[in-house]
C-alpha positions as CSV (number, residue, x, y, z in Angstrom):
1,X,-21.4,-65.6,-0.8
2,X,-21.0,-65.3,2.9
3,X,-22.7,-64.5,6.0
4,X,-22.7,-62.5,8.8
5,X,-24.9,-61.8,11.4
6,X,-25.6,-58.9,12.6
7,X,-24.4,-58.4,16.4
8,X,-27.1,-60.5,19.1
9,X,-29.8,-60.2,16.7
10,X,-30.1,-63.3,15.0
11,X,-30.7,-61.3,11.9
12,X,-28.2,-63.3,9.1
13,X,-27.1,-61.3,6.0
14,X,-24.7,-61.5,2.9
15,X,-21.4,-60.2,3.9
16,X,-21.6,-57.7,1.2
17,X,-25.1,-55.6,1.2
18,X,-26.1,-53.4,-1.9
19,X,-27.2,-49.8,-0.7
20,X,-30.1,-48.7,-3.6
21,X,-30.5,-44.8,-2.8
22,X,-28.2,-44.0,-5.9
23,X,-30.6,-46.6,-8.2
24,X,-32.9,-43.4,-8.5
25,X,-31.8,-40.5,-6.1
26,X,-29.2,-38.5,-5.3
27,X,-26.8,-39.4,-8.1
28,X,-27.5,-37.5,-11.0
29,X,-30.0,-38.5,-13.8
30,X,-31.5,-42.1,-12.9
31,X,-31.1,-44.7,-14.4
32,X,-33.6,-46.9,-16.7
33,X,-35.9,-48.5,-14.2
34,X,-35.5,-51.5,-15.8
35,X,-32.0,-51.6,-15.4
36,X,-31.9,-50.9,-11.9
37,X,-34.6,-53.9,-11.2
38,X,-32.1,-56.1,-13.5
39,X,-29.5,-55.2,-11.5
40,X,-31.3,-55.7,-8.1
41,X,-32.3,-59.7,-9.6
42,X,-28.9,-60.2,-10.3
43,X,-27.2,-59.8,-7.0
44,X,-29.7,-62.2,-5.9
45,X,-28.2,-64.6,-8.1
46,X,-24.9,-63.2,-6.9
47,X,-26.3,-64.3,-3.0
48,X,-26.4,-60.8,-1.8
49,X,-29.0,-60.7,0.4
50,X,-29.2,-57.3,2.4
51,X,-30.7,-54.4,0.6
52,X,-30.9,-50.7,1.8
53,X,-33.2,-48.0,0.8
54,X,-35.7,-45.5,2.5
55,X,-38.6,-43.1,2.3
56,X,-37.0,-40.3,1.6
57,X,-34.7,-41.8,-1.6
58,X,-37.0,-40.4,-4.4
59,X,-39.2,-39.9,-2.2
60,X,-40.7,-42.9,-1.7
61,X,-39.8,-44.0,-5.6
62,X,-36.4,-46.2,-4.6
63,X,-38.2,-48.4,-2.1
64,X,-41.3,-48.6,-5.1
65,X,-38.3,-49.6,-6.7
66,X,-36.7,-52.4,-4.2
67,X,-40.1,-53.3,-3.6
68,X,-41.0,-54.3,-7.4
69,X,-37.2,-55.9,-8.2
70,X,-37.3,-58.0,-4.9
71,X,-41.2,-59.3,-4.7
72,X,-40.0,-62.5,-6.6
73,X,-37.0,-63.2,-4.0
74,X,-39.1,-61.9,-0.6
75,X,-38.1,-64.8,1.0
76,X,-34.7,-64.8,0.4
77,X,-34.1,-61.5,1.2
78,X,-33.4,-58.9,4.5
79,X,-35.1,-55.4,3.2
80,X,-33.8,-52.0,5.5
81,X,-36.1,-49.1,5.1
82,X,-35.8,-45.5,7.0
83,X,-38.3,-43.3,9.0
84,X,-37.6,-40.2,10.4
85,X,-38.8,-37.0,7.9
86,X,-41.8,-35.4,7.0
87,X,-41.9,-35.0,3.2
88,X,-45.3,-32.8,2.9
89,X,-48.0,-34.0,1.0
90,X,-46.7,-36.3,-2.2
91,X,-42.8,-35.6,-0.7
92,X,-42.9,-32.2,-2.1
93,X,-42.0,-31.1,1.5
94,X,-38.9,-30.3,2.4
95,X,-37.6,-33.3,4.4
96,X,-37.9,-31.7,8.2
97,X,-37.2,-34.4,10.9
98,X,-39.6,-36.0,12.4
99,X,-40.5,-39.3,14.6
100,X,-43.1,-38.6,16.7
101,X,-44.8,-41.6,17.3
102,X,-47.9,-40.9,15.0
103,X,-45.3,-40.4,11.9
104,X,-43.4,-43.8,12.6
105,X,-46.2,-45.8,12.7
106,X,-47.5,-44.0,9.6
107,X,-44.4,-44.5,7.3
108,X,-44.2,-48.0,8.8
109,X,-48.0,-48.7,6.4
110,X,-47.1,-46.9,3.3
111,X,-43.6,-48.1,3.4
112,X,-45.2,-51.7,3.9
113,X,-46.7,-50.7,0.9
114,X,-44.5,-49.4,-1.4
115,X,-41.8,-52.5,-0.6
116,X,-44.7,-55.0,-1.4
117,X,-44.3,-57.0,1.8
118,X,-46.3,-57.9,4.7
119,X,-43.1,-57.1,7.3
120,X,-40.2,-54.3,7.1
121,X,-36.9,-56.8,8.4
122,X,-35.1,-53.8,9.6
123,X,-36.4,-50.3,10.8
124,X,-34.0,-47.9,11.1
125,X,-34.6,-44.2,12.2
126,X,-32.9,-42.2,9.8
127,X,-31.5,-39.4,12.0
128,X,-32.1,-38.9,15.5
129,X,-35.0,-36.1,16.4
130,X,-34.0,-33.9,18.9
131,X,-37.5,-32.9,19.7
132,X,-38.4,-36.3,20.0
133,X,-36.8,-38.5,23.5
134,X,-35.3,-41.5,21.9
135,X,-37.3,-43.6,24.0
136,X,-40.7,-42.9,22.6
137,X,-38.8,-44.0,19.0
138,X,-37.5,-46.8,20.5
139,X,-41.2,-47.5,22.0
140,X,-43.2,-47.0,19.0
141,X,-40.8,-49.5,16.9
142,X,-41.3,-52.1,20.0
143,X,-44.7,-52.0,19.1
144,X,-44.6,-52.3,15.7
145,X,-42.6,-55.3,16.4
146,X,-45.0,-56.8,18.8
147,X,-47.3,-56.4,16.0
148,X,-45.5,-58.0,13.3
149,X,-44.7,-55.4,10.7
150,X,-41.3,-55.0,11.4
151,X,-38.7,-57.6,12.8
152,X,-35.7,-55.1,14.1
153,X,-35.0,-51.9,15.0
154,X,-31.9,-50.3,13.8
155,X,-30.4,-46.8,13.9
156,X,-28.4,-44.6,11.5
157,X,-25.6,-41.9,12.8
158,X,-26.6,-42.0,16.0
159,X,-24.3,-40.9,19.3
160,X,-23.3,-43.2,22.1
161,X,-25.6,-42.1,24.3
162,X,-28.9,-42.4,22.3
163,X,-28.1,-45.8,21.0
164,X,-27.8,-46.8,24.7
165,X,-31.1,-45.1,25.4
166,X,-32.8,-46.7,22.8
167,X,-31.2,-50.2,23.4
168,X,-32.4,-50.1,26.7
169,X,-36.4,-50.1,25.4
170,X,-35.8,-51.9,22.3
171,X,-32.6,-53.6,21.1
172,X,-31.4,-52.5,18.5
173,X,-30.2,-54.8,15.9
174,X,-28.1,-52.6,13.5
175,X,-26.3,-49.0,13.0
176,X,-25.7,-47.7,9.8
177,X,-23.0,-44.8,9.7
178,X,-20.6,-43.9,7.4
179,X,-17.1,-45.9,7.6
180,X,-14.3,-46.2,5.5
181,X,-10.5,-45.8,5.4
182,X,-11.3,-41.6,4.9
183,X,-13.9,-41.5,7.7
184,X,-13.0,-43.3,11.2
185,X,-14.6,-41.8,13.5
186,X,-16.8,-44.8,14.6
187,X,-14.1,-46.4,15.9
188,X,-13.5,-44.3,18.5
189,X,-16.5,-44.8,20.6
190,X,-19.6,-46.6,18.5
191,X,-17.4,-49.6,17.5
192,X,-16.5,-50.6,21.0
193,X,-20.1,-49.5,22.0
194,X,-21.5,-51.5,19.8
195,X,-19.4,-54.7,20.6
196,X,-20.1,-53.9,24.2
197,X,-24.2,-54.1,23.4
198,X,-24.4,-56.5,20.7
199,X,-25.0,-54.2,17.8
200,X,-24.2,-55.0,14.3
201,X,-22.8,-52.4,12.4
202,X,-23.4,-51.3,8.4
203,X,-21.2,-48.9,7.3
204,X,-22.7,-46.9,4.3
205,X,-20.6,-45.3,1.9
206,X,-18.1,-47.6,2.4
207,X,-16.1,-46.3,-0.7
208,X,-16.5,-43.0,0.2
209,X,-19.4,-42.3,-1.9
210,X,-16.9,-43.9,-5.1
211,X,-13.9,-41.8,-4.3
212,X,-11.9,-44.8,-2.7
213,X,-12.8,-46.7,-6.2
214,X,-10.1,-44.4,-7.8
215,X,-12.4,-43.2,-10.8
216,X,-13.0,-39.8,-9.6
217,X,-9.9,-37.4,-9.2
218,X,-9.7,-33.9,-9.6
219,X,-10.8,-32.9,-13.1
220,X,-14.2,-35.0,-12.7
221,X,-17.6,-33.0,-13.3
222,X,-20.6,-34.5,-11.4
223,X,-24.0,-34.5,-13.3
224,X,-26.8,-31.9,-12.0
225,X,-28.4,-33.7,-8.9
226,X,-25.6,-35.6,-7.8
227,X,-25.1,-34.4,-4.3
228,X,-21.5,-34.6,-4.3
229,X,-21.3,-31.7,-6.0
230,X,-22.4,-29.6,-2.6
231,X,-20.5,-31.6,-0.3
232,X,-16.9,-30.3,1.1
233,X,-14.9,-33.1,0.6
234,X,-15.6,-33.2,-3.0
235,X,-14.4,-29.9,-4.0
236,X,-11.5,-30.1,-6.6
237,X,-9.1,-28.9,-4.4
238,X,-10.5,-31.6,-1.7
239,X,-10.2,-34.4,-4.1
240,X,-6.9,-33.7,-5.6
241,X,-5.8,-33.1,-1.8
242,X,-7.1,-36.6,-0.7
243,X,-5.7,-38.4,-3.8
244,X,-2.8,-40.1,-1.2
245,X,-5.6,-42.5,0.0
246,X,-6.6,-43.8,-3.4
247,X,-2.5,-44.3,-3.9
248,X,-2.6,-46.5,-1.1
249,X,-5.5,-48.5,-2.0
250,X,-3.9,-49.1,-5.4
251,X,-0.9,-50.0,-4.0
252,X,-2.3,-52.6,-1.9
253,X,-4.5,-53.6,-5.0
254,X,-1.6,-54.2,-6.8
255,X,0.1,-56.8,-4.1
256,X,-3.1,-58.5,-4.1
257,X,-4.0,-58.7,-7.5
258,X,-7.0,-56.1,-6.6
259,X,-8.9,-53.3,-7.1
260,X,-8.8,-50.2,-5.0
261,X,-12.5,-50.7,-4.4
262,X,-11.9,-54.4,-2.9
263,X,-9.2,-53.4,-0.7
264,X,-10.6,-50.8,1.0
265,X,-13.8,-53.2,1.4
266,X,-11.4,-55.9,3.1
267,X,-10.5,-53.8,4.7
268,X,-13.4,-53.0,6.7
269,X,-14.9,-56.9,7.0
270,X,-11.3,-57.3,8.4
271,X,-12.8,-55.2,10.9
272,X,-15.1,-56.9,12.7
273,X,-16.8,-59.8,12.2
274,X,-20.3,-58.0,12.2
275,X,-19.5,-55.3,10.2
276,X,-21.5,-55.6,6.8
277,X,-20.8,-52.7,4.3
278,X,-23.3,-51.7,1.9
279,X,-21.4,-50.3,-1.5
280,X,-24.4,-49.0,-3.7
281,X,-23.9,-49.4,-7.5
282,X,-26.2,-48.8,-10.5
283,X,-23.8,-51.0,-12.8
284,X,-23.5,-54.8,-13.0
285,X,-19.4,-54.9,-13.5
286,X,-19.2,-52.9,-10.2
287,X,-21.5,-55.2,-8.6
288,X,-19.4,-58.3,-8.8
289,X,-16.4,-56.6,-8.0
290,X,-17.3,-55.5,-4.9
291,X,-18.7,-58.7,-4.2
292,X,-15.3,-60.0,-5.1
293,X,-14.1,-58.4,-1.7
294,X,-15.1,-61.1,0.2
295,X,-12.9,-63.4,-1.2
296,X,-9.8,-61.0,-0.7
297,X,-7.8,-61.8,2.6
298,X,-6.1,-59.0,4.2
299,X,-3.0,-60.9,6.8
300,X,-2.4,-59.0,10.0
301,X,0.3,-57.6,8.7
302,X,-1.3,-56.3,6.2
303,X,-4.1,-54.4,8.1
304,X,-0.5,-52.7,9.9
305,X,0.7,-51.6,6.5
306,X,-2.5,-50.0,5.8
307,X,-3.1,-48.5,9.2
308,X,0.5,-47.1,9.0
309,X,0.3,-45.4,5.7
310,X,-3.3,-44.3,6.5
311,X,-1.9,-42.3,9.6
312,X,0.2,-40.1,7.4
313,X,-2.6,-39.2,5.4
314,X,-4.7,-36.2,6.4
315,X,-8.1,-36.3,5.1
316,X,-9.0,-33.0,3.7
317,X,-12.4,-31.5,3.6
318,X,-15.9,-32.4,6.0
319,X,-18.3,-35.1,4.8
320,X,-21.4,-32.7,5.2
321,X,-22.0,-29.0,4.2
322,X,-21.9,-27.5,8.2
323,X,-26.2,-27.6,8.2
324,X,-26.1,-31.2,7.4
325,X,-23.3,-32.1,10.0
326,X,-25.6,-31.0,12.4
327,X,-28.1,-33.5,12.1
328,X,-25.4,-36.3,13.0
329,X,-24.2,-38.2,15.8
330,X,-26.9,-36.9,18.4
């Protein structure tokens, strides 16, 4: 397995993470518990060594989860947790922002908790609260820092200017946003922010939530509590629109004697060289092939193939439902 590190931080990972959120939420029916911590063990002995998962995945059950599949391997291992919501008493709230000062602080304990470790190694705020000034965040992780339960600071879908703000009180080690060949828009101003400050960057969903894998299409039926059900760009009509990007993966694949999936991961560690995706899974097959992508070279030309075909393609469809798209990019 390689490494990367991520931007100035000094904070090393694989260069392949494994996002756990679908492990137990957000997906349909979970999985067997069992499984999932099998699953975990064994991309440790794969050498992935970045694993993503927060609070509000359950709630709180998918870091119980991380935290009980990764207490033999704590030392080997970078574990990302997420503040940012109030969940109400036992999570049966319903998931209002929130990171005033006296919330971080408090998820930072239970969180500590739940992951069975004495030190979160990165904090990212979820999404950024417009009632709360960036800086106070930014503050309150600082001080957490300074007292030695978490080691970084990250952010997730923030905007240029409050990833600035923050930087400026704490740096920030890492943003997570969504990237992949059907959503660019980082690359127009985060990406060259984020080389200009010294920010790593984690893409999540970097197969756009398994479309870019080529096993969904237009006649697939998501299970009852899989989110992509209610989101826009997975509407029949949206999927069998959007199809032309799969084609192009799986033409690619072919040349290289790959998988959709592994291509369009190549693609983005072609990207930068602090760029480290994290594909989520909850099967072991899928596991090693997207760690495969690491060994997959992508030549200059290439990455012009695939940024010339991908500029005839219109995307069709937003991400988010219009209430969720809201809560992005501040």
């Amino acid at each position: 397995m390689q490494s990367r590190t991520l931007g100035n931080s000094g904070l090393v990972v694989s260069a392949i993470g494994l996002g756990c959120m679908g492990m137990n939420h957000h997906r349909g029916p979970a999985p067997d518990k069992a499984a999932m911590i099998a699953l975990i063990a064994a991309a440790v002995e794969r050498g992935v060594t970045f694993f993503d998962t927060a609070e509000v995945y359950g709630p709180f059950t998918n870091e119980e989860l991380v935290g009980e599949a990764l207490a033999p391997f704590r030392k080997k291992v970078v574990i990302a947790t997420k503040f940012g919501f109030d969940l109400g008493p036992g999570g049966r709230g319903d998931a209002a922002m929130n990171s005033r000062p006296e919330r971080i602080r408090q998820v930072a304990d239970e969180s500590l908790k739940r992951l069975r470790t004495d030190v979160i190694d990165l904090f990212y705020q979820h999404r950024v609260d417009p009632d709360v000034p960036i800086e106070e965040v930014a503050g309150t992780v600082k001080d957490l820092i300074s007292a030695g339960k978490v080691r970084h600071f990250g952010l997730s879908e923030a905007g240029a200017q409050s990833i600035r703000r923050a930087h400026a009180v704490q740096p920030v080690a890492a943003l997570q946003s969504e990237y992949s060949l059907w959503w660019r828009e980082p690359e127009d101003e985060i990406l060259p922010l984020c080389a200009e400050l010294g920010i790593g960057f984690v893409p999540y969903s970097p197969l756009g939530r398994g479309f870019l894998t080529g096993a969904i299409d237009e006649t697939t039926d998501f299970s009852r509590n899989d989110n992509r059900a209610t989101l826009p760009r997975f509407t029949p009509e949206a999927r069998k629109a959007n199809r032309p990007i799969v084609e192009l993966l799986q033409r690619i694949g072919t040349e290289k004697q790959a998988t959709p999936a592994q291509i369009a991961l190549a693609w983005l560690l072609a990207q930068k060289p602090w760029i480290v995706p994290i594909p989520g899974t909850t099967k072991l097959h899928r596991l090693e092939e997207n760690i495969g992508a690491i060994e997959i070279a992508l030549s200059a030309e290439e990455l012009r193939q695939i940024e010339n075909a991908a500029a005839k393609i219109t995307v069709v469809g937003n991400r988010y439902p219009q209430s969720e798209a809201a809560k992005t990019q501040r």
